[in-house]
N, C-alpha and C positions, 0 to 999 in steps of 0.2 A: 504494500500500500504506500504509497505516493503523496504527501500531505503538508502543510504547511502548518500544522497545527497537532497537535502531539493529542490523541485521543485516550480518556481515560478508561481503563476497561475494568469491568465489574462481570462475573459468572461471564464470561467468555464470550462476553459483548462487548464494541468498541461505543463509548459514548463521546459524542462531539457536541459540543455547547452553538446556541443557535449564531450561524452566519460565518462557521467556520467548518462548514460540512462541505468540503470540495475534495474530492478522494478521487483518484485514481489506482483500479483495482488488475495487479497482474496476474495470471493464469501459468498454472505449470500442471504435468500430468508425470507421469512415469511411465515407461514402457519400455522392453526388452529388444524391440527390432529398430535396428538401426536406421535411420533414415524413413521413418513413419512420419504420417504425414497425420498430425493431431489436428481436429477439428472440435470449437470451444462451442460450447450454447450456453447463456447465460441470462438471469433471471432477476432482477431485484422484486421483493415481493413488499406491497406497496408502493410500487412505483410502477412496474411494467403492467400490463394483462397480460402478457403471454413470453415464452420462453422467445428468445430474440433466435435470428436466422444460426446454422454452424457458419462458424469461419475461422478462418486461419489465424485470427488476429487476439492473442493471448494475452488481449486487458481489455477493461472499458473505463470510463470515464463518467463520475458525477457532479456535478457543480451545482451548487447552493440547495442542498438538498431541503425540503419542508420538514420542521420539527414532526416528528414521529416516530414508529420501530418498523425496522425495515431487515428484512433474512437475503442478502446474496447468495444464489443459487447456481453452482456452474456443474457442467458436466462435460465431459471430454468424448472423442467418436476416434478410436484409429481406422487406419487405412482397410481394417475388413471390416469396419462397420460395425464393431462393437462399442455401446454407450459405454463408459466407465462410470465406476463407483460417484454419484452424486455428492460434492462436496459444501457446504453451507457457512457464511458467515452473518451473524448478527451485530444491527448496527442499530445505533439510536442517536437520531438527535434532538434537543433538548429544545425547547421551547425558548421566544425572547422574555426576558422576567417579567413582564408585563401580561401574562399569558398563561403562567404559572396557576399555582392553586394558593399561593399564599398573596399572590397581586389579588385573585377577585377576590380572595376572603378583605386584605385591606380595604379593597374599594367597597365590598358590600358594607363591613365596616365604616369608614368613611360615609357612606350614604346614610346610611342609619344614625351616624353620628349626625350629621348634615341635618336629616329630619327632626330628629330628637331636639338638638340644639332651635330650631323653626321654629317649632312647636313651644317650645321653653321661652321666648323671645315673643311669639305673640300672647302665650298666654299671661306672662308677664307685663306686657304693652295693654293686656285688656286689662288687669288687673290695678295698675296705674290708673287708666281711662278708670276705673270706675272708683276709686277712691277720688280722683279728682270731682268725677262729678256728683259720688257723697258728699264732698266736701262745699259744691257749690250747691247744694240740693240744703243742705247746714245754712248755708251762707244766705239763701232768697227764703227761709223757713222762717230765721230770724227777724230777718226785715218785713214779710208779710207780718208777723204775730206783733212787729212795733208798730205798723202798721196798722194791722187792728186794733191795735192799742190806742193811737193816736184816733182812729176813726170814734172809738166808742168814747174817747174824752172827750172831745168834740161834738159826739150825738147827747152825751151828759150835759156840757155847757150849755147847748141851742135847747136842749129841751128846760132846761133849769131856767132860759134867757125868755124860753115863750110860757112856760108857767108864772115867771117873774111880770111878765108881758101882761099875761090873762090878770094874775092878781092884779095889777094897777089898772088896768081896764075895767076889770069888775068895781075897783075902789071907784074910781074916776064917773064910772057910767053909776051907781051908787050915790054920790055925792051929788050928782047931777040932778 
């Protein structure tokens, strides 16, 4: 393997972290007769559908592969036409962090925190809002009820002013 980037391998898979998945994969067989003419068929699973044409040509090439698991599949054909033993390598690449399982749990996080925090912020904002307008609801209660106060001193005086009124009218129309 061919690689710019040095792959970490874990159970007998090569793992490549995302954007650094460019491989180029060589083929070799074994065989006893001299001068055989080996023919390659190979397979990426996950990437290809179907086993690629034989050819002479003992490697292939991947570049920027898409985070996921992926089984290279080759098998070799000599000169009588016998398939060889099917060889496999496992390869994985990793997702960018954004993509991960601990990015959406942050951001599901994060959102929930977002809403939580909304929610806290208006309920608080209404909670304001209405102490304020307890406060002015205190504020016009007072003034109505001096108000009132002032109303009934005043219906006190003019009634007190027209009974005072009636008495010297009755004296006056009396005297008369």
């Amino acid at each position: 393997i061919d690689r710019a980037f040095e792959p970490r391998v874990e159970d007998r898979t090569l793992i490549w972290p995302h954007g650094q998945a460019d491989i180029a994969v060589r083929f070799a067989a074994t065989t006893f007769r001299s001068g055989t003419h080996l023919q390659f068929q190979n397979l990426l699973e996950g990437y290809d559908k179907d086993w690629g044409p034989l050819s002479s040509t003992a490697s292939r090439q991947f570049t920027n592969l898409s985070a996921g698991r992926y089984t290279l599949r080759v098998r070799a054909r000599d000169a009588d036409g016998r398939m060889g033993r099917e060889a496999t390598l496992a390869l994985v690449v990793l997702p960018p962090w954004w993509q991960t399982g601990w990015a959406y749990v942050a951001g599901i996080v994060g959102v929930v925190g977002l809403v939580w925090g909304l929610v806290r912020w208006r309920v608080r904002a209404g909670e304001r809002e209405r102490e304020r307008l307890q406060q002015l609801v205190t504020a016009r209660t007072g003034q109505l009820v001096e108000s009132q106060r002032s109303l009934l001193q005043a219906k006190e005086a003019a009634e007190a002013a027209n009974r005072a009124k009636s008495a010297f009218l009755a004296s006056m129309s009396h005297e008369l």
